[in-house]
N, C-alpha and C positions, 0 to 999 in steps of 0.2 A: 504494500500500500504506500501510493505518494507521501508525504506529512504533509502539514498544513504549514506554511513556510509565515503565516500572518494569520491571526483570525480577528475578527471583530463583531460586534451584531448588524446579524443582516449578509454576511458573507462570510468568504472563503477564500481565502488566495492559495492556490495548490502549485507549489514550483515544480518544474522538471528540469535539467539542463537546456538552458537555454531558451525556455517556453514559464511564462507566466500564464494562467488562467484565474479567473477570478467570474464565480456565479453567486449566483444568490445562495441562503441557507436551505429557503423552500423547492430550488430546482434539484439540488443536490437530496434531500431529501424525500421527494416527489418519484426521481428517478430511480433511488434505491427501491424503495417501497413499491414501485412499480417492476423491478425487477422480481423482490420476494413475493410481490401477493401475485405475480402475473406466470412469469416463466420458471422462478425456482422451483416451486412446489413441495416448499420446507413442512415439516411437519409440525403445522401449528392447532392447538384446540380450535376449535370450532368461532370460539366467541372470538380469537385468536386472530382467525379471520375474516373474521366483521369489523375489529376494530380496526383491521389492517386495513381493508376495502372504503372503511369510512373516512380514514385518513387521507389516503390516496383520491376520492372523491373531498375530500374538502381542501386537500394542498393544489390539484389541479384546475377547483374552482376560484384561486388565488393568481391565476397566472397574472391577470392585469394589477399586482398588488402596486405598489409605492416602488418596493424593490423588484420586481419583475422588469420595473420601468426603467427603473436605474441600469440595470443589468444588461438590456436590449442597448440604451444608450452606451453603457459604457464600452459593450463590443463596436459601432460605431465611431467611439473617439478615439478607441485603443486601433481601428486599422483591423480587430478580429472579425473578418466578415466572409468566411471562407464561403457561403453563399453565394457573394456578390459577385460575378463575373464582369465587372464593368462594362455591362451595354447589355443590349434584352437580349433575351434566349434566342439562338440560333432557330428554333422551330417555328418561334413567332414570327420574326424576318424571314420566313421561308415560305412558310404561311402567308405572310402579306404580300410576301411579290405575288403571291399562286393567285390573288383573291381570293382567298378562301371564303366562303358565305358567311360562315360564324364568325369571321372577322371585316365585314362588308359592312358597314357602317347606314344605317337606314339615314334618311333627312334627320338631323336634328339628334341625330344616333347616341346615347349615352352608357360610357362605360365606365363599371366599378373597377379599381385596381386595391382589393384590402392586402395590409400587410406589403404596402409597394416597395419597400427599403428606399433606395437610392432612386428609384424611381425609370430606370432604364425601359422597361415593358410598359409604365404608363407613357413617356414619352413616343415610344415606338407607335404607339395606337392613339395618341394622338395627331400625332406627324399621318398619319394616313387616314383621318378627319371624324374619327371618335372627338365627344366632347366627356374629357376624362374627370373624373373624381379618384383621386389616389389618397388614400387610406393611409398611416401607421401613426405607432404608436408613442415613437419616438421625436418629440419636438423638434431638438437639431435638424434635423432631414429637410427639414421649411424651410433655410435658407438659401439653399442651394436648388431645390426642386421647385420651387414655389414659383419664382422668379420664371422659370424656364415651361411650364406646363402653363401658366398665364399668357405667356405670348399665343401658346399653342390653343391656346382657349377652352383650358383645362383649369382644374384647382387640385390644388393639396389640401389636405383636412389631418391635423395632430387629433388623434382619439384610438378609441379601440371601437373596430373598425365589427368586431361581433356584434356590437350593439347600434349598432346603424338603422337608422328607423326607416318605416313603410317607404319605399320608392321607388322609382318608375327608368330600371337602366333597360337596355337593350342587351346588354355583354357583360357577364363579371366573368372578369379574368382573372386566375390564382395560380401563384406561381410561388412555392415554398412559403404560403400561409397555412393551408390545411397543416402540411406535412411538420411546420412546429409547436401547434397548438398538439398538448398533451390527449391524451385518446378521449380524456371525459370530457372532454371539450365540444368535440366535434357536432353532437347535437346541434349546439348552435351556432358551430358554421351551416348548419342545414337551414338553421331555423333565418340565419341572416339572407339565406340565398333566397329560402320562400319570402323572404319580406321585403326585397330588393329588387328579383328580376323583374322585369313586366312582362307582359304574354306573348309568349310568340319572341319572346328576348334568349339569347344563346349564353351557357353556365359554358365555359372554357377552364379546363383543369390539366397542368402537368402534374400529373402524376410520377410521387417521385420523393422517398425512395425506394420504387417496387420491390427488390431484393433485397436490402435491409435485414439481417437478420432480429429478429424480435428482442432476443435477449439483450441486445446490446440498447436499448433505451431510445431516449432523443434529448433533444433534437436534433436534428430531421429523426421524427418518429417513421416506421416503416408505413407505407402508406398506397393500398391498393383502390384498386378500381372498385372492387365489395366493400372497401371502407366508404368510398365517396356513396356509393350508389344506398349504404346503411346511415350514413347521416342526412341524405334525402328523403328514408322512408315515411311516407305521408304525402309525402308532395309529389304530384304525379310530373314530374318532367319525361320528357321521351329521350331515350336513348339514343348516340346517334352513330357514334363510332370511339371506341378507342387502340387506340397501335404505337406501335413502337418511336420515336420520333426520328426522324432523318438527318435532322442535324442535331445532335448532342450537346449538350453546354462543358464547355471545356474540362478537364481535370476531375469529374463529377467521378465517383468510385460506383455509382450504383446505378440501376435502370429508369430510364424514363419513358415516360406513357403521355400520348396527347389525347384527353380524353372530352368529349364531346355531348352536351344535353341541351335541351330544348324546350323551354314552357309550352303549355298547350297556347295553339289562339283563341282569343273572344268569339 
């Protein structure tokens, strides 16, 4: 086991040679406990694991804490953004030359981008005449994205982007949001997308990290096409395709999925 090279409340600082990490108390916690109550299969009493399971449901219902916020920020200033590929996913760009439909922009066409980081994929879709609303959770990210999706005739929004009220897009596009909200989460990424898309509006999902093994935690939680399609259940979207992507986002260790849905029309 690492040691803890600092501690303080509210974190962690874990050194390796030549690698500083630093998470919050409740992620590091959240993901243990998600390892024992989920894939160990320790032999605990009974109540043993309830209390486990209640835990694990109230630490992951904490994600957007004070320090969750911190945390997201602080991978941002620290430069820790192993996600970020500086510019949108190669699928999306590939996509957009093809005209793809689902990315075909109706008159007046509005797209979600939750969980947009740097903002690369909300740009890309609005440069091809989406009117974007990009989503996160971390403030910083406004001064640099703000300025640039306002030309585009887009906006940026600081908040958390689960709780996005009733309204009327054409396109929510997600692109390593599902994949790091913790599994007890994902309800209400479902319950976001039913209160968001409008009818006849296209749910866009890379899927990703399909191969992921379980045991190994998140974020990036492992995250398939039966996890998207079970935090939709209820909402009747139509299926439309999902497959392998053609162009892969650089450096990425695991598999990617472009996966495709459709609100019914009025």
């Amino acid at each position: 086991m690492i040691p803890p090279s600092l501690s303080f409340p509210g974190s962690i600082i874990w050194t390796i040679p030549g690698l500083s990490l630093e998470k919050s108390w409740n992620y590091w916690l959240r993901n243990w406990l998600w390892k024992v109550f989920v894939f160990r299969k320790l032999r605990f009493h009974s109540r043993g694991l309830l209390f486990a399971g209640i835990l694990v449901f109230i630490i992951d219902s904490s994600m957007t804490s004070p320090s969750d916020i911190d945390f997201w920020a602080s991978r941002y200033r620290d430069k820790s953004t192993p996600w970020d590929k500086g510019g949108p996913h190669p699928e999306l760009l590939l996509r957009l030359s093809e005209g793809a439909p689902e990315l075909s922009p109706p008159p007046g066409g509005r797209a979600l981008v939750p969980g947009c980081g740097r903002g690369w994929d909300a740009i890309a879709l609005a440069k091809s005449g989406w009117e974007v609303l990009a989503v996160d959770i971390v403030q910083e990210l406004e001064k640099d994205l703000s300025p640039t999706l306002s030309q585009l005739g887009g906006e940026f929004r600081q908040g958390n982007a689960l709780e996005s009220q009733t309204d009327a897009f054409e396109l929510i596009f997600d692109h390593t949001f599902f994949c790091a909200l913790p599994p007890g989460n994902r309800a209400d990424w479902g319950r976001m997308v039913k209160n968001c898309l409008a009818p006849g509006g296209f749910l866009v999902s890379i899927v990703f990290p399909v191969n992921r093994p379980l045991d190994e935690g998140g974020p990036p939680w492992r995250m398939t096409l039966d996890d998207v399609k079970a935090s939709l259940e209820g909402f009747p979207l139509g299926f439309l395709e999902c497959s392998p992507v053609r162009e892969r986002s650089p450096e990425r260790a695991w598999d990617e999925q472009w996966a495709v849905f459709r609100a019914p029309c009025l």
